[in-house]
N, C-alpha and C positions, 0 to 999 in steps of 0.2 A: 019532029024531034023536039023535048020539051028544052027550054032552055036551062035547065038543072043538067041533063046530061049534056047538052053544048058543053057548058062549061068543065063539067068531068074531063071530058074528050081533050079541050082547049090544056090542062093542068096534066090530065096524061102526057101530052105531046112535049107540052116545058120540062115536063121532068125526064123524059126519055133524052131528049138534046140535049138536057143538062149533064145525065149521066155520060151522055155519047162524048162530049165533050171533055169531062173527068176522064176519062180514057184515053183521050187523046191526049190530055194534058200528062196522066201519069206515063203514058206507053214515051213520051220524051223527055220525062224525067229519068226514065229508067235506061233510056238510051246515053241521056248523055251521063250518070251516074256507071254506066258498065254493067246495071243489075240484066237479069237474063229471065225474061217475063214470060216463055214458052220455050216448048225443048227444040234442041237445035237440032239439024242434021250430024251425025259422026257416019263413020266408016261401020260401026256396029248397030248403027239403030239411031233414035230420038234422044237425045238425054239434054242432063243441064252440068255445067263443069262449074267449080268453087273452088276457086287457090286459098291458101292460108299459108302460114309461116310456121314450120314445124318446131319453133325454138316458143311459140305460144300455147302448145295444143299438147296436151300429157298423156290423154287418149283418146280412142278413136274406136268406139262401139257401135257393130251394126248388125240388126236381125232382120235377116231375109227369109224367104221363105223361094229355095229351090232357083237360088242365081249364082252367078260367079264372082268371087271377087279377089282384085289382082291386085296385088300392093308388089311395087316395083321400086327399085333404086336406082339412084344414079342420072335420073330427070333432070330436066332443065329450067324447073319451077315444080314448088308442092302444090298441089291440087287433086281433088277429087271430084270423080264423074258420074254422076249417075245415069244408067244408059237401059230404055223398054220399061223404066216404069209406069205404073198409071200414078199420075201425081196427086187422084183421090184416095188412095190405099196406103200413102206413107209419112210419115214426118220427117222432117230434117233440121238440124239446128247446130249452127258452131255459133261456139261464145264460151266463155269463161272456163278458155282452157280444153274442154270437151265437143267433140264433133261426135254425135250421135243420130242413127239413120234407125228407123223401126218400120218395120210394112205391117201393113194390117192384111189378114188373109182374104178378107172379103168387107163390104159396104156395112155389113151388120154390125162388125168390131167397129167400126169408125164410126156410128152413129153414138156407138156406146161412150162419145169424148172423156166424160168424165173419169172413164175408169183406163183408157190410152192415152190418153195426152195430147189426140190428135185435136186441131181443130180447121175451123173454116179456111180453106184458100184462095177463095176469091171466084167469080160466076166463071171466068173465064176459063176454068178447069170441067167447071160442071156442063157449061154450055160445047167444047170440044165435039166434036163428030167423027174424027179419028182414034183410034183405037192404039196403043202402044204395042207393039208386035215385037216378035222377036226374044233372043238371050236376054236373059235380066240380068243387067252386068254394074259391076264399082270396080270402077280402077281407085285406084290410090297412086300417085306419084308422090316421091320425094326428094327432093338433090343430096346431094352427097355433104351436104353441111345441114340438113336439120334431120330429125328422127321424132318416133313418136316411142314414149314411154312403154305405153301398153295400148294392146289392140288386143280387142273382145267381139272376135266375131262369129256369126251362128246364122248359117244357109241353110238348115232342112239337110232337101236333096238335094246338094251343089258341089259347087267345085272352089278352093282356097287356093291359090297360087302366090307365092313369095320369090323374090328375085333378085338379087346384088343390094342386099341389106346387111351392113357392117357398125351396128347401133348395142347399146344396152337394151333395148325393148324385152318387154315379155309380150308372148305370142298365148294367147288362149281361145282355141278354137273348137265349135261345137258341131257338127253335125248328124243328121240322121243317118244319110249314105251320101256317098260323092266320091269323090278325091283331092286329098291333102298333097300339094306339091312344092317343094323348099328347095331352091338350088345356087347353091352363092351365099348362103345368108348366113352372119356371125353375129352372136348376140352373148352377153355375160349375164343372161340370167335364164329366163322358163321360156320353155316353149312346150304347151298341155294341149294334148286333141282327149277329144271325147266324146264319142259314139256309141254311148252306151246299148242301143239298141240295132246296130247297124247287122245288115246282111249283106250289104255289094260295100265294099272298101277299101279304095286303094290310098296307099301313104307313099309316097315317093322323097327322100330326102337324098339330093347331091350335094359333097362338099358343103355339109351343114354342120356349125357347133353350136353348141351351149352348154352353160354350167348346170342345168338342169333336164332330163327330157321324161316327160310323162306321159303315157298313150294309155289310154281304157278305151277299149272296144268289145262287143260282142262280136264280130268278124271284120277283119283285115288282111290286106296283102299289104305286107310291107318290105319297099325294096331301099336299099343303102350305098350309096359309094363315098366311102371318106366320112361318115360322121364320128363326129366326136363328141363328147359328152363328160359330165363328169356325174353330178349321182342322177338316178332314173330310176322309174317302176314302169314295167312293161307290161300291162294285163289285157291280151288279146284271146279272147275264150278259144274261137276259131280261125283259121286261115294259117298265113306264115311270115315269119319274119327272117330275111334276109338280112346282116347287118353285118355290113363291116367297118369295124370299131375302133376305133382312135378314142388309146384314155383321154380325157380332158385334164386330168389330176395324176398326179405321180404315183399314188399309192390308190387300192380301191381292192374292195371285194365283190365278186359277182359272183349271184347263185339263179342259175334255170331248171325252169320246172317245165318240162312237156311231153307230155304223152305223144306228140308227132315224130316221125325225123327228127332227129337233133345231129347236128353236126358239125364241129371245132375244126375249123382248116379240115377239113376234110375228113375228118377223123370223126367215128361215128362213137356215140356215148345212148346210153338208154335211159329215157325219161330224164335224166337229170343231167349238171356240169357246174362244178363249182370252183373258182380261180382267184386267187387274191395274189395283192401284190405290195408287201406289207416293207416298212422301213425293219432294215436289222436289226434286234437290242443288244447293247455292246452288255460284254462278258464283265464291264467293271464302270457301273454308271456312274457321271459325275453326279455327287449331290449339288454338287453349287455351282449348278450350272442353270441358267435362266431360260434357257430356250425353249418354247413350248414345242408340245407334241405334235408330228405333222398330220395335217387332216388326211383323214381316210373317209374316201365314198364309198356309198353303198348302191348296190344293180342288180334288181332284182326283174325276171323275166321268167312271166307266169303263162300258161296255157293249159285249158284241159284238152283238147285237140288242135295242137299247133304245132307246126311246125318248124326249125327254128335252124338256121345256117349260118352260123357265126365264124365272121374270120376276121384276122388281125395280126398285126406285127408280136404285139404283147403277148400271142400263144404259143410263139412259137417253143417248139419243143414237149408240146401238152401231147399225151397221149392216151391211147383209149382204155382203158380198165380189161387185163384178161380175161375173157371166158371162163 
């Protein structure tokens, strides 16, 4: 062995201990900082959890590809968990207000950094031997004293579940197919699904309001108990929608379009049903009077095969057009 590669050998080995060292140094910094340098065990799989303070963070944007993600109220601290990812496939970052999650679908997109955003994590991701198995899940927790403005999230094939959320947030959600589920949750402003391409689609909304509700689907089933709303566009090409409706607004007109079923408290109507519920105009108007006009919604509910079972306190008395 010549003595040129001795010494190779000899400056390998110092910088191997050095680095083995820096590991050890960072792996107890990171201990006693709280930070979380590999995924833990949960009840669901492998993940990594990040509290924040909802009174800092405006929104909360996450594109997944074919996972679940549960944003829940009424916790005991806000935090969010990431659980079965491979942590070369995704980024993550909260700071200035925004908590932002992106998965890449495969090693190719992530090589591409310049054009995702991703970048290097550290060897200790690359060198792993275990594999991340399992649901690909985000929870989201919140306590009952912070909320998040708006949440923009978009699963593919997956599934959205919301839960004892009583915030302003707007709610804007994307997917391919899945299921959309809301139960408990009150909000003063949007809540928009969009599935523009979907074939399997369930929407499930319990005891859910908002001053706005917007749905675009190429297919859904959508079932209702108690929502409430006040204006809305409904464009489900196919499937059905079940809904029973609590105005959100005093006054409002509603016009359906569907070539399925259609039927008003039980009352069956063809292709169409239109209902408004307008303030009365007095027979002798003050002029000098200041008051403005009271708002009137608008609710429109489109299908070219849909089906469509609408019931409600508001109709009663609505009956079906004679033959």
């Amino acid at each position: 062995m010549s003595k040129r590669t001795k010494v190779m050998l000899i400056l390998g080995a110092i910088i191997m201990a050095a680095g083995f060292v820096v590991c050890i140094v960072g792996a107890i910094i990171s201990n006693v900082n709280g930070d979380q340098l590999f995924a833990a065990k949960t009840d669901e799989g492998k993940g990594y959890s990040y509290t924040f303070s909802g009174e800092e963070i405006n929104k909360i944007e996450i594109e997944a590809t074919d996972a679940t993600v549960n944003i829940i109220g009424g916790a005991s601290e806000s935090k969010i968990e990431l659980i079965n990812f491979n942590e070369n496939l995704y980024s993550f970052n909260c700071s200035n207000r925004l908590i932002t999650f992106k998965e890449s679908p495969d090693i190719s997109s992530v090589l591409r950094f310049w054009e995702s955003g991703f970048t290097f994590k550290g060897m200790r991701y690359v060198l792993r031997f275990d594999k991340a198995d399992g649901e690909k899940v985000i929870n989201i927790y919140l306590t009952n004293k912070d909320y998040v403005k708006n949440f923009s999230i978009s699963v593919g094939k997956g599934k959205i579940m919301v839960e004892d959320l009583s915030t302003e947030s707007d709610y804007n959600f994307t997917l391919t197919d899945g299921v959309v589920s809301m139960t408990n949750v009150k909000t003063d402003s949007v809540i928009s699904i969009a599935a523009a391409t979907s074939s399997d689609m369930d929407i499930i909304m319990k005891q859910v309001s908002a001053k706005t509700l917007n749905i675009n689907a190429a297919y859904a089933e959508l079932k209702s108990e108690a929502l409430s709303f006040g204006a809305g566009k409904l464009n489900i090409t196919h499937g059905s929608a079940q809904i029973d409706f609590i105005p959100a607004s005093e006054y409002f007109k509603m016009n359906v379009k569907a070539n399925g079923k259609l039927t008003v408290n039980q009352e069956s109507f063809i292709s169409s049903f239109s209902f408004e519920k307008l303030p009365e105009v007095s027979a002798t108007p003050d002029t000098d009077s200041e008051t403005t006009a009271p708002e009137i919604e608008t609710i429109t509910i489109d299908g070219r095969e849909l089906a469509v079972f609408l019931t409600g306190d508001c109709f009663a008395g609505v009956s079906a057009p004679e033959e």
